[in-house]
Every structure is written in structure tokens, then in C-alpha cells.
C-alpha positions in Angstrom: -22.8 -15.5 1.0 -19.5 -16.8 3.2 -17.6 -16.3 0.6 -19.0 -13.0 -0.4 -18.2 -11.8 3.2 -14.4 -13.4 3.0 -13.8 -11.3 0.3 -15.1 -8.3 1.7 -13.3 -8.7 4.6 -9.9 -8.8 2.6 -10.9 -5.8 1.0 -11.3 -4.2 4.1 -7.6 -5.2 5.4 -6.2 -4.4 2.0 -8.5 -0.7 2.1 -6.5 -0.2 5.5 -3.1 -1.1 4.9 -3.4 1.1 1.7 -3.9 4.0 3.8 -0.4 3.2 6.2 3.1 4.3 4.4 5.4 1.6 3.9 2.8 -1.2 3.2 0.6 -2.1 0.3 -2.9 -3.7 -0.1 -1.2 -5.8 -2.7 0.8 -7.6 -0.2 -2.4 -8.2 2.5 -4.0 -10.0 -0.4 -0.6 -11.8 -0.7 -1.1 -12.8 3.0 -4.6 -13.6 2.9 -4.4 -15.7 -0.3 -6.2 -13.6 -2.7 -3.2 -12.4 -4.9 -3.4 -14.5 -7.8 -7.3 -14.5 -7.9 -7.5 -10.7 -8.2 -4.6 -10.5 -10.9 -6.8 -12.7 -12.4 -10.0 -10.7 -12.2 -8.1 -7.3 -13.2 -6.7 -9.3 -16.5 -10.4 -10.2 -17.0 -12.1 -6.8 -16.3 -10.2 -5.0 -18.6 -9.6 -7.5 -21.3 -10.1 -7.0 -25.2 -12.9 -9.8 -24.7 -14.6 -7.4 -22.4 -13.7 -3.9 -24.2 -15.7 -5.8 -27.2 -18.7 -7.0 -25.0 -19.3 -3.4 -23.8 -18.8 -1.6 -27.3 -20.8 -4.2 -28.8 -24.1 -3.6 -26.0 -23.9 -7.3 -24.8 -24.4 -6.5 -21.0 -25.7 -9.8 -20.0 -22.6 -11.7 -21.4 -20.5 -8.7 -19.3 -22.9 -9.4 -16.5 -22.3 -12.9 -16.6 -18.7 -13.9 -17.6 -16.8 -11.5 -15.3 -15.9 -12.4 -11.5 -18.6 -9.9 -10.4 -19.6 -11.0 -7.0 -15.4 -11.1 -6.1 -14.7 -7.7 -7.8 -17.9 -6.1 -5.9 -17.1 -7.5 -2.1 -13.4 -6.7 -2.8 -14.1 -2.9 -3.6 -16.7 -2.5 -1.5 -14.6 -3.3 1.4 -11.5 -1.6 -0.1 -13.7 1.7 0.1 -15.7 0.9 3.4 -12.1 1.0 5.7 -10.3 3.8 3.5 -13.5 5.6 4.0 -13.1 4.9 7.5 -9.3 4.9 8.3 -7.9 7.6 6.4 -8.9 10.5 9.1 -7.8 8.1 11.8 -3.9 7.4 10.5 -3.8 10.7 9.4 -4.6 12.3 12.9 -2.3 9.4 14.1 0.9 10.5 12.1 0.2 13.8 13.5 -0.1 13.4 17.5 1.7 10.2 18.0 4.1 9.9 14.8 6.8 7.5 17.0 4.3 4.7 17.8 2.2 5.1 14.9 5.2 4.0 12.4 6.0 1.9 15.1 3.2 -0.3 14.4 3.6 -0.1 10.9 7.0 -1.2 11.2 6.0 -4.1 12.5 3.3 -4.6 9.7 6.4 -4.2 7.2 8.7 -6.5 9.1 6.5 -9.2 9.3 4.8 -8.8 5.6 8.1 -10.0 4.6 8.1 -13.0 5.1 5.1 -14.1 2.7 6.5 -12.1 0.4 9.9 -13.8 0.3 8.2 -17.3 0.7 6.5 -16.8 -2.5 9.7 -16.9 -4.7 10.5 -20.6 -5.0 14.1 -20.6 -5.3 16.8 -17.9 -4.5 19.8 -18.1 -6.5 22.2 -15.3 -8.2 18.9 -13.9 -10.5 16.2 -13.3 -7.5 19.5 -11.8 -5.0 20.2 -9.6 -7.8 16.7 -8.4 -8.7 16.2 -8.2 -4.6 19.4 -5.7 -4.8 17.9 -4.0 -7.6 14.5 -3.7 -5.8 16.1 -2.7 -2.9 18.6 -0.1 -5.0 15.8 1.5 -7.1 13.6 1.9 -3.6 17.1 3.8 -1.9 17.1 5.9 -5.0 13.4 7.3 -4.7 13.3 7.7 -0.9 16.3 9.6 -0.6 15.2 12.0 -3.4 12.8 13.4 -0.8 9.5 14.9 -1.1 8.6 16.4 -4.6 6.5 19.1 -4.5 4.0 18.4 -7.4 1.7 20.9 -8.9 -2.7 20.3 -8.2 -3.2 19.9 -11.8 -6.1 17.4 -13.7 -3.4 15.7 -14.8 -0.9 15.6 -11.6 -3.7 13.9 -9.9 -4.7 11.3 -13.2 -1.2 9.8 -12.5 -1.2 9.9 -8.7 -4.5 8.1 -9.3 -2.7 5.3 -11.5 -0.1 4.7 -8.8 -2.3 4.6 -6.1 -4.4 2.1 -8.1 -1.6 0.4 -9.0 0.7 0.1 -6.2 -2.8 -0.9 -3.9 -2.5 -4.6 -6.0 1.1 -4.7 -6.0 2.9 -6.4 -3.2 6.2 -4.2 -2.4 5.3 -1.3 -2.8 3.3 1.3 -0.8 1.2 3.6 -2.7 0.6 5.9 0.7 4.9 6.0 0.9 4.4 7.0 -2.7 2.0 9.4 -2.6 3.9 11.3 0.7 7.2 11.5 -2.2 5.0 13.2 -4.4 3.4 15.4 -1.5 -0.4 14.2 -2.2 -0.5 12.2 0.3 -2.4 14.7 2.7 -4.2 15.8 -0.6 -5.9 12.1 -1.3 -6.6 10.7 2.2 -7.7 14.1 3.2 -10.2 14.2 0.8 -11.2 10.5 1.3 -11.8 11.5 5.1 -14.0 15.1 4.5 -16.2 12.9 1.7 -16.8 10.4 3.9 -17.9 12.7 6.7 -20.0 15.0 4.7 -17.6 18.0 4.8 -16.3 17.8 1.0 -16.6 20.6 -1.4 -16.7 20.7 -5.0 -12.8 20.8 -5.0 -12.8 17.7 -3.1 -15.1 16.0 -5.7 -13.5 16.7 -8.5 -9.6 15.9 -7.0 -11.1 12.3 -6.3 -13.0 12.0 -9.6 -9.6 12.4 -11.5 -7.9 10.3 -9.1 -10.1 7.4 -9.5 -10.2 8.5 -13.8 -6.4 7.7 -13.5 -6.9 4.4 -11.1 -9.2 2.9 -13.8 -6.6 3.9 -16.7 -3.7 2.9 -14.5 -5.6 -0.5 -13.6 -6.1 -1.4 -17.2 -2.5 -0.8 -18.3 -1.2 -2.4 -15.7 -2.7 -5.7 -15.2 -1.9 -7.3 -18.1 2.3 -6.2 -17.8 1.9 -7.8 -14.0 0.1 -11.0 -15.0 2.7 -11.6 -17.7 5.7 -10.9 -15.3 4.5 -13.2 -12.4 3.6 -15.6 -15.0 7.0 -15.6 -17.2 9.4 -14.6 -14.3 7.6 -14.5 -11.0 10.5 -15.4 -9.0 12.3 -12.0 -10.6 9.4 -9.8 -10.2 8.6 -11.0 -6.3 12.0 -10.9 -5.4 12.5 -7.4 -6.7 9.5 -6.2 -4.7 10.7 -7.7 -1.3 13.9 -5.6 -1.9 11.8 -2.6 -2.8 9.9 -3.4 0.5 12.5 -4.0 2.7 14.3 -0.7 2.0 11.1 0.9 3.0 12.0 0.0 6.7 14.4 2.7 6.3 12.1 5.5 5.9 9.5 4.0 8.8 12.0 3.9 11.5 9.9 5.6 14.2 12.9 8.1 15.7 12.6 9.9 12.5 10.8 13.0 14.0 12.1 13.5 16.8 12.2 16.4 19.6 16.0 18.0 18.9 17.8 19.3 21.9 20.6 21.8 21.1 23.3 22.3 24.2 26.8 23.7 24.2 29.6 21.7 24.2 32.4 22.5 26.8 35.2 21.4 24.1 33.8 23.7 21.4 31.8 27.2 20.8 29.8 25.1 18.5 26.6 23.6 19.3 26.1 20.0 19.3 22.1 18.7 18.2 21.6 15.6 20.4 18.0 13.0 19.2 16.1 13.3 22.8 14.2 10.4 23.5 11.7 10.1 26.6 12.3 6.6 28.7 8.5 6.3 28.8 8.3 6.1 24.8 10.3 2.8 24.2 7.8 1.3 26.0 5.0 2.0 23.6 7.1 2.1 20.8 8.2 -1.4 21.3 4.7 -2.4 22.3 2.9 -1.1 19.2 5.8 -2.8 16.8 5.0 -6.1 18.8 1.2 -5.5 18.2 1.8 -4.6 14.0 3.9 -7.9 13.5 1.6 -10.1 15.7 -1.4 -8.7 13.8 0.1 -9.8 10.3 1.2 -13.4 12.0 -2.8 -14.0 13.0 -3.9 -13.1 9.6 -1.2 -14.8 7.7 -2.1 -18.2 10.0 -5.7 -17.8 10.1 -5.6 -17.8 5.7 -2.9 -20.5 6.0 -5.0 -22.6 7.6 -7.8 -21.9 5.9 -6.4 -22.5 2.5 -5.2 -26.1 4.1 -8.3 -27.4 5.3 
């Protein structure tokens, strides 16, 4: 049962990071231990092995030989606090944009460090896959945001990356989702299900979402366990570039109040960024309060894992 509630509590930090542009569940689990076992549990679940078990009718050998009471707490806890967060960021974007991605700045900043840690040896290869990371991540952000049609199978794919990107330390499958313009279109239906106001158009956007997870999942897994296993240090250090460049877009002056005035040297009007004195303050303070919250977890699983 302890350990039934440890995992359950990771899924609920990797449920709310998933929810936050710029950071992925993949890279909580990272932080908190759990990476390799749920690789591991993904290869399982959607192994030949178990393909065969299920076409063949032998439940109790699925039942039995899967990671079931890992795989339950971990999802059970991924959808308890994306059920639960995904009205609050959202509203949180909206009224207070400059320290919301303030604080997840701060998660990003210090998520880096784990990340990086895990490649065991940075030479010319891992710099040049963290340049490549950090090159393809430049290339996708400043494309901008995509407007991307409602369609079955618009949403089948943005359920694949979602699914994906939530296991995948690097990259942020709420930063992904805002490119492709769904990102009010998921969480939003997330939050009315989970307070009783969905419709049928609700319903059936997250059943082909999750359709597209669960076909997303099972391609996946197996091209991540063999990259981490044949050349982790490539593959990690890619990701930390991919994740670092995401700072960029999180920089909390973004969206800012413009204030035109006319210069005295030209007819032209000059568009100065105004920024209140009072908002440093809470800027600064809700940065400070994202990287310190990564730190605890990070140390509490460290210390955990030595003891």
C-alpha cells in the first residue's frame, strides 16, 4: 500500500506539470525516480507477448504478468490532478499570465539539471545532439501557432503527442499542443468533464484524444526504450537542448501592456514594454517558488532512492 500511494503521488505531479507549457510529466518522473520503471511498464503493456495474451483470451496471465498495481496508481493520479488543475492554469494564464509563467520558469530552470545529470559524459556527440535539440526546438517555436482544423483525426494525433510527450523528458506536450492551437481545446474539455458541464462534443473530442494516446503510447515506447538503451546519452542530451530553448517562449514579459508615445525626434511613434514596479516583485517571487518546488522534490526522491 506505501508504495501504491508513492506512485500515485508521482502521477499526480507528473498529471500537473503536464497541464503547465514548457514542462513535461516525463521529466517529473525523471526527478522523482520513476523514469526508467515506467519505460519499462509501457514496453510491457503493449508488447507482442501481451498483444498475444489478449487475442488469445488468457486474461489471468494479462492480469498477472503486467506491472498492474504501478500502471493503475500512476494513471490514476495522472487523471486525478489534470482533472483538477487544468481549469486552475488555465484561468491562471488568463488573469495573471506574468507570474504564472514565472513560476513555470522556474519549474523549467531547475528541471534541468536532472535532466543534464542523467547523460554520463558530455563530449563533442551529446554538445552536438544538445545543439540539435535545442536547434529543432527554435525551429518549431518560432513557426508560431498553427491553426489546426477539429477533425477525428486532427485530435487522434494531438492525442499521440500529448500521450507521448507526457513520458518524455524535454518536451512539453501543453507547449505543443498551444503550437497546434488545441491547447484551450483539450484542457478545456478536461476541466468541463470534470465538473459536470461537458457535452457530447466534449465526449467525443477526449475519446479520440485518448484513441490516439493509446496508439501513440504503443508506437512509441518501444523507439524510446531502444534509444535510451542504445544511445541514452544522445537522446537525453538532445531533450535538455529541446528543453532549454523552451525558456525562450516562457519568459514571463511576453504579454505585456504596450504603451505607444510620440517621440520628440520623429513623427513616428515609438512602442515602449511597460512594466509596473510592483510586478517584479511577484514575478521574482513565483520563479523563486517554481525552482524551490522542483529542488524539494528532486531531494526528497534523492534521498529516498539512497536510503
Amino acid at each position: 500500500m506505501k508504495e501504491f500511494i508513492k506512485n500515485f503521488f508521482i502521477g499526480l505531479s507528473m498529471g500537473v506539470v503536464s497541464v503547465i507549457p514548457g514542462i513535461s510529466g516525463g521529466t517529473m518522473a525523471l526527478i522523482t525516480g520513476a523514469f526508467d520503471k515506467i519505460v519499462e511498464a509501457m514496453r510491457q503493456l503493449t508488447s507482442r507477448r501481451t498483444v498475444a495474451l489478449l487475442r488469445h483470451g488468457r486474461f489471468k496471465e494479462f492480469c498477472t504478468t503486467l506491472p498492474w498495481p504501478f500502471i493503475i496508481a500512476l494513471v490514476g493520479g495522472i487523471f486525478v490532478s489534470t482533472a483538477a488543475t487544468a481549469s486552475i492554469v488555465t484561468r491562471l494564464l488568463k488573469e495573471h499570465p506574468q507570474t504564472t509563467y514565472a513560476f513555470f520558469l522556474g519549474l523549467v530552470v531547475m528541471s534541468l539539471v536532472p535532466l543534464a545529470r542523467r547523460v554520463s559524459q558530455w563530449n563533442t556527440a551529446s554538445i552536438s545532439a544538445l545543439l540539435a535539440g535545442a536547434a529543432m526546438g527554435f525551429f518549431l517555436l518560432t513557426r508560431g501557432r498553427v491553426d489546426t482544423p477539429n477533425d477525428w483525426w486532427m485530435l487522434m494525433i494531438v492525442g499521440a503527442i500529448s500521450a507521448c510527450t507526457m513520458i518524455l523528458p524535454g518536451i512539453s506536450g501543453s507547449l505543443t499542443l498551444m503550437l497546434l492551437g488545441k491547447f484551450d481545446t483539450m484542457w478545456g474539455a478536461v476541466d468541463r468533464l470534470a465538473t459536470g458541464r461537458a457535452t457530447g462534443g466534449d465526449v467525443a473530442t477526449l475519446a479520440w484524444i485518448v484513441l490516439g494516446g493509446i496508439i501513440g503510447l504503443g508506437a512509441f515506447a518501444h523507439l524510446l526504450f531502444f534509444l535510451l538503451k542504445k544511445i541514452p546519452d544522445i537522446t537525453l542530451s538532445f531533450l535538455t537542448g529541446l528543453m532549454a530553448i523552451s525558456l525562450w517562449k516562457l519568459w514571463p514579459w511576453q504579454h505585456v501592456k504596450v504603451v505607444k508615445i510620440a517621440s520628440e525626434y520623429a513623427s513616428e511613434e515609438i512602442v515602449k514594454h511597460h512594466i509596473p514596479a510592483s510586478e517584479y516583485f511577484s514575478v521574482l517571487a513565483a520563479f523563486a517558488v517554481g525552482a524551490a518546488l522542483v529542488w524539494l522534490v528532486e531531494h526528497f526522491a534523492r534521498g529516498k532512492k539512497s536510503s
